[in-house]
SEVEXZA-54962 format. One record per residue (C-alpha): residue number from 1; chain; x, y, z. Coordinates in Angstrom, 3 decimals. Last residue first. Example, Ala and Ser with C-alpha at 12.3 -4.5 7.8 and 13.67 -1.06 7.14 Angstrom:
# residues 2
{num 2 cadena A X 13.670 Y -1.060 Z 7.140} .
{num 1 cadena A X 12.300 Y -4.500 Z 7.800} .
***
This chain:
# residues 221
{num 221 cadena A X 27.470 Y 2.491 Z 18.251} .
{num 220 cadena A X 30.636 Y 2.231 Z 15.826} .
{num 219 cadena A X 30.088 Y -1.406 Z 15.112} .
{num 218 cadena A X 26.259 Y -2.500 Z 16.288} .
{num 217 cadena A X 23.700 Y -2.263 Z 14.117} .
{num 216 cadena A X 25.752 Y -0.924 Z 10.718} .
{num 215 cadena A X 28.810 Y -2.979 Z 10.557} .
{num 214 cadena A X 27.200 Y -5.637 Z 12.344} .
{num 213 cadena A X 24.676 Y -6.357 Z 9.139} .
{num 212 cadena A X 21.689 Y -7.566 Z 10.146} .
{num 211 cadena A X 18.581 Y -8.807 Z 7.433} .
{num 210 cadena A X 20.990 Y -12.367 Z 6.245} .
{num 209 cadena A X 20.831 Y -13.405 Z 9.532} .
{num 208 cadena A X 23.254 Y -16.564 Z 9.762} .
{num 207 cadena A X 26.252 Y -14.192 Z 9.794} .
{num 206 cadena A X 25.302 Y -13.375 Z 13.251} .
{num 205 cadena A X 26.337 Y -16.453 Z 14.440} .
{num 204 cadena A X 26.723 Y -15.827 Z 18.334} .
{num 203 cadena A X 24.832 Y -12.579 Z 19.303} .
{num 202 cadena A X 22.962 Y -12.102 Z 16.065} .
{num 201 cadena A X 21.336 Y -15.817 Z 16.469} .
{num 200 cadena A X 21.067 Y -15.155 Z 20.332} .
{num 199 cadena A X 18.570 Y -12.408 Z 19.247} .
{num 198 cadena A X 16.737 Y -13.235 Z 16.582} .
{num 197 cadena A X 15.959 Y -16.342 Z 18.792} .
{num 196 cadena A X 14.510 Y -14.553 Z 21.563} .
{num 195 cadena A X 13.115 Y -12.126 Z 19.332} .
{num 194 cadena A X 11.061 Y -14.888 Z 17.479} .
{num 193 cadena A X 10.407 Y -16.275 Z 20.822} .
{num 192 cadena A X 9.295 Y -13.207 Z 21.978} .
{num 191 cadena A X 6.812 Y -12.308 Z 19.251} .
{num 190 cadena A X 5.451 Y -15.723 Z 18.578} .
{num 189 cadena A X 4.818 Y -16.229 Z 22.470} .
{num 188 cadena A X 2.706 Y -12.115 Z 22.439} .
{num 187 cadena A X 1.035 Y -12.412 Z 19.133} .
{num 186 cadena A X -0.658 Y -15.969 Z 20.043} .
{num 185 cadena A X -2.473 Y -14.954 Z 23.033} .
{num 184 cadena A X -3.302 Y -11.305 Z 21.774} .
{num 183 cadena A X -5.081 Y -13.403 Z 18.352} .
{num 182 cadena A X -7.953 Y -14.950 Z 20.821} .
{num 181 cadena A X -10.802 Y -13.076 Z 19.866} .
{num 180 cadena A X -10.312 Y -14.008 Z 15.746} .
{num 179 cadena A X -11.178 Y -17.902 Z 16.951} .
{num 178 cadena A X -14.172 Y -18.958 Z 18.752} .
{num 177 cadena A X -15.774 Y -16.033 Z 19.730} .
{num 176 cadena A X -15.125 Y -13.979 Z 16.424} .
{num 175 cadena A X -15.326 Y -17.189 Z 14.167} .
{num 174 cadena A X -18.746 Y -18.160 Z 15.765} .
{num 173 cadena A X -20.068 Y -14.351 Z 15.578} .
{num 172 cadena A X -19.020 Y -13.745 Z 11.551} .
{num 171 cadena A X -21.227 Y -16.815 Z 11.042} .
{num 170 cadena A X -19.124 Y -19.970 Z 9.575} .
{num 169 cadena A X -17.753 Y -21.418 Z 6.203} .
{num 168 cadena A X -19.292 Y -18.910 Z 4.268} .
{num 167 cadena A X -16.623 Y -17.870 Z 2.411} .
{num 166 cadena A X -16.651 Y -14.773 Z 3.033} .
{num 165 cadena A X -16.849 Y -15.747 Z 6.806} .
{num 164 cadena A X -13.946 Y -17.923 Z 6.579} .
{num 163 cadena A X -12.045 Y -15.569 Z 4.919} .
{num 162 cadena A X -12.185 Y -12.943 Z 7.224} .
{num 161 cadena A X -11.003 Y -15.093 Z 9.871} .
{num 160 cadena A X -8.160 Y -16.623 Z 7.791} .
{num 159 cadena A X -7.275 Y -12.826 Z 7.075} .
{num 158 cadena A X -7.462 Y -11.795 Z 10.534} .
{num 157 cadena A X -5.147 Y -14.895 Z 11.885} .
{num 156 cadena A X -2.483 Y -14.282 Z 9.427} .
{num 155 cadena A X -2.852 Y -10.820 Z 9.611} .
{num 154 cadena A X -2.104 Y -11.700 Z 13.543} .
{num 153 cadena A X 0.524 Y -13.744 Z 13.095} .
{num 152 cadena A X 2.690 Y -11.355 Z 10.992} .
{num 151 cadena A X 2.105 Y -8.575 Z 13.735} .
{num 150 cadena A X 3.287 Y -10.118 Z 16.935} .
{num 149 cadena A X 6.304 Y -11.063 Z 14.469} .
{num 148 cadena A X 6.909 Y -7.894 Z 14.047} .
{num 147 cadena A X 6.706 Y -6.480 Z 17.414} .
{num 146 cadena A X 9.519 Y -9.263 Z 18.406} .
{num 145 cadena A X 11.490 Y -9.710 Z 15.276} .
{num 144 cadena A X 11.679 Y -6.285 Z 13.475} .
{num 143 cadena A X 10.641 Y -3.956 Z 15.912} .
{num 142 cadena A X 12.064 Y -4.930 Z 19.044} .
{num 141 cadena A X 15.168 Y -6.730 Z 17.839} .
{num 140 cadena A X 16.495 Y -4.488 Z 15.317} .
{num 139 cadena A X 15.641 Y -1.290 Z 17.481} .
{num 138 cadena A X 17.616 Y -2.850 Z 19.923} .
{num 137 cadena A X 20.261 Y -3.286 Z 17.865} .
{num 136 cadena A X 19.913 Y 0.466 Z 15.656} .
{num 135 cadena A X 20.174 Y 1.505 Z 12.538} .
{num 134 cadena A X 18.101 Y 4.897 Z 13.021} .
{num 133 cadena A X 14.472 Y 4.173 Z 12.049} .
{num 132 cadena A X 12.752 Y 5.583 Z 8.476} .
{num 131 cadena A X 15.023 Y 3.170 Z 5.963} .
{num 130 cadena A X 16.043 Y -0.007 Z 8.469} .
{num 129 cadena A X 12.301 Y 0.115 Z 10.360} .
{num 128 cadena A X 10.294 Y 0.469 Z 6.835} .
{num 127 cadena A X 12.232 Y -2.166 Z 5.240} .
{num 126 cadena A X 11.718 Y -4.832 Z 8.101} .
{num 125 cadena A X 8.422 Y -3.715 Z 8.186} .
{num 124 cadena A X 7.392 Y -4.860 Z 4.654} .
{num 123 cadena A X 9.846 Y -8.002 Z 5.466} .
{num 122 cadena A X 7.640 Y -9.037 Z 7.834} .
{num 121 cadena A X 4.176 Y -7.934 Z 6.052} .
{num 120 cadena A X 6.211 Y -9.952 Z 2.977} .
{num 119 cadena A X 6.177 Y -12.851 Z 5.531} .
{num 118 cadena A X 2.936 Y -12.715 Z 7.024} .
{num 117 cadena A X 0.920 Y -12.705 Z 4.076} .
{num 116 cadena A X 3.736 Y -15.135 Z 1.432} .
{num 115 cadena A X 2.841 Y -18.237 Z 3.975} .
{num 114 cadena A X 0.035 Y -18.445 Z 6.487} .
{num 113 cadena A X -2.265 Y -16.761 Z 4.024} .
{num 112 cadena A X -0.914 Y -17.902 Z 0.950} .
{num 111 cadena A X 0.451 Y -20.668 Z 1.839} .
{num 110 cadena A X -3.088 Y -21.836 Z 3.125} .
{num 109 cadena A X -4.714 Y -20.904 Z 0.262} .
{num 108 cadena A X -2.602 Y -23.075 Z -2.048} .
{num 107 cadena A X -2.422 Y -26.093 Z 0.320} .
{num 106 cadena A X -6.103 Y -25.598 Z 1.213} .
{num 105 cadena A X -6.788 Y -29.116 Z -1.523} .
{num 104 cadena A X -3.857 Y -30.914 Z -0.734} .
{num 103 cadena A X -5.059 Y -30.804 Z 3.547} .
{num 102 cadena A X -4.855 Y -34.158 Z 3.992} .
{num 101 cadena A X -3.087 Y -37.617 Z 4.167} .
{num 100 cadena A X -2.425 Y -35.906 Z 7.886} .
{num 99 cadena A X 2.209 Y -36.546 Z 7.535} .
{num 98 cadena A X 1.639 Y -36.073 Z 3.756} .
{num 97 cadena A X -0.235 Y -33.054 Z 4.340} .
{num 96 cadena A X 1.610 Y -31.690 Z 7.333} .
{num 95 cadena A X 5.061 Y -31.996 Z 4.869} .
{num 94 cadena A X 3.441 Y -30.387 Z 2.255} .
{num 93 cadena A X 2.467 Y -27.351 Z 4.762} .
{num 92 cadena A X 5.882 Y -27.057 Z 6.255} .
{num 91 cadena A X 7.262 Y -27.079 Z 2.396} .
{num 90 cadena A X 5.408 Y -24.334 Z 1.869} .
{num 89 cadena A X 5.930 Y -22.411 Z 4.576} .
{num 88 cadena A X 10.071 Y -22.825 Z 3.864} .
{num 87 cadena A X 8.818 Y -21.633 Z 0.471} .
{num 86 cadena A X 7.399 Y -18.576 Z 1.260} .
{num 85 cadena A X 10.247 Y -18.245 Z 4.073} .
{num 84 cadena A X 12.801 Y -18.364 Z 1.615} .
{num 83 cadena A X 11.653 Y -15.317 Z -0.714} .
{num 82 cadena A X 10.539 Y -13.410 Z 1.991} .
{num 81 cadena A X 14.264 Y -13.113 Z 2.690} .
{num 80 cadena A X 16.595 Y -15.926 Z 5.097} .
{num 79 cadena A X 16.971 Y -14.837 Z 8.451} .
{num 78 cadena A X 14.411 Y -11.934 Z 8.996} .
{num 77 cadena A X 11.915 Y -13.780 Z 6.558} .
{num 76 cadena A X 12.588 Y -17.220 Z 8.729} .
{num 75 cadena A X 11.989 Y -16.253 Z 11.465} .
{num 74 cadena A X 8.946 Y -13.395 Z 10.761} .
{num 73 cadena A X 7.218 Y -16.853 Z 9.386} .
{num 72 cadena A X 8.215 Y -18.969 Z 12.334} .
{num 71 cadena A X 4.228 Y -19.454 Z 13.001} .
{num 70 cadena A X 2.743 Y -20.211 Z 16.110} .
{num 69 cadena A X -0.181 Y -22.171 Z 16.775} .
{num 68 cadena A X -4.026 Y -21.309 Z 16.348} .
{num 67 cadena A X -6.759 Y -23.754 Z 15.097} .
{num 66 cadena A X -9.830 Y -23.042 Z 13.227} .
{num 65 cadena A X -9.994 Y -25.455 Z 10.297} .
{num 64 cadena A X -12.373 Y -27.501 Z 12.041} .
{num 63 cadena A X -13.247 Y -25.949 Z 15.465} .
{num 62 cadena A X -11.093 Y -24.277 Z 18.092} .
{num 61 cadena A X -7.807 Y -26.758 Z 17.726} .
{num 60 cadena A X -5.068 Y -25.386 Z 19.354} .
{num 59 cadena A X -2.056 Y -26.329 Z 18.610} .
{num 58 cadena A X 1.246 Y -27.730 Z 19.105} .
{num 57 cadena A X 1.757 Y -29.864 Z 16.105} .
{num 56 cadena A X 2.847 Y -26.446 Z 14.586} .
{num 55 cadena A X 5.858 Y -26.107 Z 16.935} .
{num 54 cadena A X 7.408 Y -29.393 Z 15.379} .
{num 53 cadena A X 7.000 Y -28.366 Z 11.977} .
{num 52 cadena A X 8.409 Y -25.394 Z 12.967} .
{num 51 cadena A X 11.477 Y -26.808 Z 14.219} .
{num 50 cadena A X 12.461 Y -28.902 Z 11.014} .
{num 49 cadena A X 11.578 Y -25.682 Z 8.891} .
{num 48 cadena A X 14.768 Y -23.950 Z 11.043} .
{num 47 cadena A X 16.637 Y -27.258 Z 10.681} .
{num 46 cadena A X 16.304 Y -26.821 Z 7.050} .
{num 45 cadena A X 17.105 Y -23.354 Z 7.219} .
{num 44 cadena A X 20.629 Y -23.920 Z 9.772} .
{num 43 cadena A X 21.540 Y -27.294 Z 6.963} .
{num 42 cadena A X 21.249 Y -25.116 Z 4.104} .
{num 41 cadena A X 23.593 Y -21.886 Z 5.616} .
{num 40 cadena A X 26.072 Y -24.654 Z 6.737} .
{num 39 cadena A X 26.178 Y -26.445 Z 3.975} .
{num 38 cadena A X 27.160 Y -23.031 Z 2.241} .
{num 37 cadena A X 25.735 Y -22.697 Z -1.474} .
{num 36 cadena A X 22.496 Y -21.994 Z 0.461} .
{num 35 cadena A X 23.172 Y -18.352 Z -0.057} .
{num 34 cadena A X 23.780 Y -18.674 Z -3.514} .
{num 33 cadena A X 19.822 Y -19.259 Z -3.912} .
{num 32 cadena A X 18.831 Y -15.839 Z -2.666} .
{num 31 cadena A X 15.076 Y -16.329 Z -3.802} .
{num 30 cadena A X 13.325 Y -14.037 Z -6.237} .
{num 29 cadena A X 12.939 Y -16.439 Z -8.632} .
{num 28 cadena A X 11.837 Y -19.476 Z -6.589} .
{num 27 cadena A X 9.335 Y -16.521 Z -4.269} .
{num 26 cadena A X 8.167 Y -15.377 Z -8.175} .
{num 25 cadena A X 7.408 Y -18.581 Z -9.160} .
{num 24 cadena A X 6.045 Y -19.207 Z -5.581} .
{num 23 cadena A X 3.621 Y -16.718 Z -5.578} .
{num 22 cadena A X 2.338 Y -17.082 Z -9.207} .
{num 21 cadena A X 1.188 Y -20.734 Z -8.637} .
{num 20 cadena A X -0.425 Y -19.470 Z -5.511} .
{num 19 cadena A X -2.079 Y -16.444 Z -6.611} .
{num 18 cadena A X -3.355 Y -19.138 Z -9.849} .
{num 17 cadena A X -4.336 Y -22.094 Z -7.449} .
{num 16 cadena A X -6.803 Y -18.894 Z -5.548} .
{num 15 cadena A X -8.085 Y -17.877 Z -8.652} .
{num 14 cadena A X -8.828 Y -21.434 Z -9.953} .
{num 13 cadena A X -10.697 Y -22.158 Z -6.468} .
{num 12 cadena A X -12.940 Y -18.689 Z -6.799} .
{num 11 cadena A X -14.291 Y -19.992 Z -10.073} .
{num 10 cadena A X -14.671 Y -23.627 Z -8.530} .
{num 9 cadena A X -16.388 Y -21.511 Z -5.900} .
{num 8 cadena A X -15.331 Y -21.709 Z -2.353} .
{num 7 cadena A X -16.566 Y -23.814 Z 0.405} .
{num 6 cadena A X -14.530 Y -26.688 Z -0.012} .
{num 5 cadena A X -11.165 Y -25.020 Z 1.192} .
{num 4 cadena A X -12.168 Y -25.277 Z 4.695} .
{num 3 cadena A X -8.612 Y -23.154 Z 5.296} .
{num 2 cadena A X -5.671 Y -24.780 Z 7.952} .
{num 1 cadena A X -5.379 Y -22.068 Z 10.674} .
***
């Protein structure tokens, strides 16, 4: 999903570095740093990033700067707050670029879109389910992690599609057929691992998931 960054504006460019800049101010301000005061707690995020560095090496590449993998986004927002999994993304992304030699230039766009999109969308629904929907496991699990996630990947996969065509980077028919067309086969794995994982997380270290409190999903239900 990496951005062909080249074929915006120099106008459009500064924009973009200024959303980004602004983004993770607000994601280092925002961000539950006393969480982390716990090796534990640092040691389970890091490993977290760790693993989706690994899962975005697996990918498939449809044309340059159309390639689909999984995210971890949903992961990390439902575990750690938006806040964390903006940066988490971001350090994913630095990490591909020093690990490529490339990819400096989309850093900002593609933390935005792969980054801050799909994990305030996360935590967007998180807030909706736990203030409109009865406090409920299952409910937890299907919404939050599993039908959420399904939905963080795909505005990540609409909005890189939408602006690649903006942007002129390719026809509206090329990135349809070779690219937007294919989002079911990524929201269905990124949904069910994520609430795969969400799920074994609550069962043995809940207190790792700083979105579920046992008090109110499960005690007394």
């Amino acid at each position: 999903m990496n951005i062909l960054i080249h074929h915006f504006s120099t106008a459009s460019q500064i924009v973009i570095w200024f959303l980004f800049a602004a983004t993770v101010m607000v994601a280092v301000w925002r961000a539950p740093w006393h969480h982390l005061k716990e090796a534990e707690s640092l040691h389970i995020l890091l490993g977290i990033i760790v693993g989706i560095m690994v899962i975005w090496a697996l990918k498939a590449g449809l044309a340059a700067g159309l390639s689909i993998h999984l995210l971890g986004t949903t992961l990390l927002t439902l575990m750690f707050g938006w806040a964390f999994a903006i940066l988490g993304i971001l350090v994913v992304l630095v990490a591909h670029a020093i690990q490529s030699g490339s990819g400096w230039a989309a850093l900002p766009m593609n933390t935005l879109m792969l980054g801050a999109l799909p994990a305030l969308l996360s935590y967007l629904i998180f807030r909706g389910v736990d203030r409109f929907l009865p406090n409920n496991f299952f409910v937890y699990i299907f919404l939050n992690a599993f039908f959420g996630a399904g939905l963080a990947v795909a505005s990540a996969v609409f909005a890189t599609s939408i602006v690649h065509i903006v942007s002129g980077a390719y026809p509206a028919s090329l990135v349809w057929y070779s690219y937007t067309r294919y989002v079911p086969l990524v929201m269905f794995p990124e949904g069910f691992i994520t609430g795969m994982l969400m799920t074994l997380f609550i069962a043995y270290r809940p207190e790792w998931v700083s979105t579920f409190d046992d008090d109110r999903y499960i005690i007394g239900k």
